[in-house]
N, C-alpha and C positions, 0 to 999 in steps of 0.2 A: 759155756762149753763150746770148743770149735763143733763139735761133731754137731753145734745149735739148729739153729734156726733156717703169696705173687700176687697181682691187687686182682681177686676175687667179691665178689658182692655177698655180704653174709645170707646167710638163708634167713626165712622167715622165724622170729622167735620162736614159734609155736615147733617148728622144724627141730630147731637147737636142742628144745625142751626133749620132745621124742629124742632126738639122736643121743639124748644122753643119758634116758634111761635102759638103753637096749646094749645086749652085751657087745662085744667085738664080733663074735662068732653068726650072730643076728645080723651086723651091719652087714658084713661079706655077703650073706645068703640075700640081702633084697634089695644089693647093689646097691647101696651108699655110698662105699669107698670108690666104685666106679666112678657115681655121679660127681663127687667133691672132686676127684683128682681130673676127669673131665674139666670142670671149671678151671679148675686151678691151673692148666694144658692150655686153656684159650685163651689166656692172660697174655698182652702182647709184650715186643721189647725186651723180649729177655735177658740178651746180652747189652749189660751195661758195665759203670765200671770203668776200667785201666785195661783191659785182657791185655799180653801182651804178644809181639808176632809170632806167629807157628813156628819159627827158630830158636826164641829163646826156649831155653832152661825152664821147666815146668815149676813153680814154686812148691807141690807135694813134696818133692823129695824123691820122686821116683829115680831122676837124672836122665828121664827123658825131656824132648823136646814138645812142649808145650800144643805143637799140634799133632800129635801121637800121645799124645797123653790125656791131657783134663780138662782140653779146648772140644775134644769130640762130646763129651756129657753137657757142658757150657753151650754149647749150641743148638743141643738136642735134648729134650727134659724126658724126650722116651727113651732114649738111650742110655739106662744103667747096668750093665753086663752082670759086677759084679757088687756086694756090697763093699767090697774096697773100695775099685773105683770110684764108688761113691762118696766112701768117707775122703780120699782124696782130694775129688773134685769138690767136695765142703771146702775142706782145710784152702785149698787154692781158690774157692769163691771167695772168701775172704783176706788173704793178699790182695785180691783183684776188686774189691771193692763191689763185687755180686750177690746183691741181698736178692734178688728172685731168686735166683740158684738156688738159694740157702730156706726160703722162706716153699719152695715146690718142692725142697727134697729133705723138709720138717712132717715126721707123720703127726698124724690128725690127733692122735695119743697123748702125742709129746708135752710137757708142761708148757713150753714155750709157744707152742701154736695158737696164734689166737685169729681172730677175725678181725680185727682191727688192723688192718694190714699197714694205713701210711704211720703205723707208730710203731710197730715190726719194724717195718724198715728202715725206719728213721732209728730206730736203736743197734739194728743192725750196722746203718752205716755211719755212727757213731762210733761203738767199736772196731770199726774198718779206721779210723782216723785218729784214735787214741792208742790202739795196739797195732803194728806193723808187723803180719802176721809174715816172716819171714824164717828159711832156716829149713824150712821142710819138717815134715812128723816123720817119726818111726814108730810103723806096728811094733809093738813088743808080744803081744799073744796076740791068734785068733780061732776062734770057736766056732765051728758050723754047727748048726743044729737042726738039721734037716733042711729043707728046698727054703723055708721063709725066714730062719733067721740065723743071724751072724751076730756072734758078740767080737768085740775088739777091748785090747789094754793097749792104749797109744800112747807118745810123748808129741806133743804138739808144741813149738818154738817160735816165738813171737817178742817186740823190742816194747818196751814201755816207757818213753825218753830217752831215746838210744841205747838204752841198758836193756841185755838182753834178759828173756826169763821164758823158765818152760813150766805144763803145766802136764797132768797125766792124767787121762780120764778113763772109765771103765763104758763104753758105750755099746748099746745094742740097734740092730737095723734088722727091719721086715722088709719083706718083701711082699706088694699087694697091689695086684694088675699085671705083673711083669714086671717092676721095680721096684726100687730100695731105698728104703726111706729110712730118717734116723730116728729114732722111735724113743730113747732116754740115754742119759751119760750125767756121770756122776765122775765130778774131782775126785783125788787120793790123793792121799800124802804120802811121802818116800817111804816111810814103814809098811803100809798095805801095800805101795807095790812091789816090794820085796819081798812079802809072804806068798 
């Protein structure tokens, strides 16, 4: 899923072991998610990739210019205003060939999140090179659901041998620190999102 997936050092095992039998609500109150999304913040290099100049054409689809648009999140990992912008500047990390981007603004939740970051990456920017994530998304719905979370129904447009194909996911984002992070998304097929 676009709405998917920075070289962090894993915690100690015994760390992992704890952090996964304690609820979400537990993490918050003794500062875990602080501490990980701090690591994950000192990772250097961020911007890598193709970006392209602050004049062109922002590849989301907004149809704004690329430095008013998705190059301000791309530069700044504390910078996510809102959970759009976010899923946005996902969807344009990947035209742009930006697996940190995608891999600092995966929640810690999310199936895809692992700790093994050079094979993240390397799977990320495999599909940076097989699908040409072009064409821009369109929100089709979005759902607030109080200050932490935001669900989205998207169409996301990307080329797979120069034939184009889109795909429609149903994704949800928390918000945890001050930003927003993509937390699950799930494919549909044309019949679900028509219901």
């Amino acid at each position: 899923p676009i709405a998917l997936h920075p070289p962090a050092p894993a915690p100690p095992a015994a760390a992992r072991r704890a952090a996964a039998t304690i609820t979400c609500e537990q993490k918050r109150s003794t500062g875990f998610f602080s501490n990980l999304f701090q690591d994950l913040s000192a990772d250097s290099a961020l911007v890598e990739g193709t970006p392209p100049s602050p004049e062109t054409i922002c590849a989301c689809g907004s149809r704004r210019e690329y430095g008013q648009c998705c190059r301000k999140l791309h530069m700044d990992i504390t910078s996510s205003p809102t959970a759009e912008d976010t899923l946005r500047a996902r969807y344009s990390a990947y035209a742009y060939d930006m697996p940190l981007y995608i891999m600092r603004t995966t929640h810690f939740d999310n199936e895809d999140y692992t700790y093994d970051r050079r094979k993240w990456r390397r799977d990320i920017n495999t599909f940076c090179k097989t699908y040409r994530v072009r064409g821009g998304m369109e929100i089709l719905e979005q759902r607030i659901t109080g200050k932490a979370a935001t669900f989205f129904l998207f169409r996301a447009n990307l080329y797979e041998n120069n034939q184009p194909m889109s795909f429609t996911e149903r994704a949800k984002f928390l918000k945890e620190q001050g930003k927003w992070y993509y937390a699950s998304g799930k494919l549909i097929s044309v019949d679900e999102e028509i219901d």
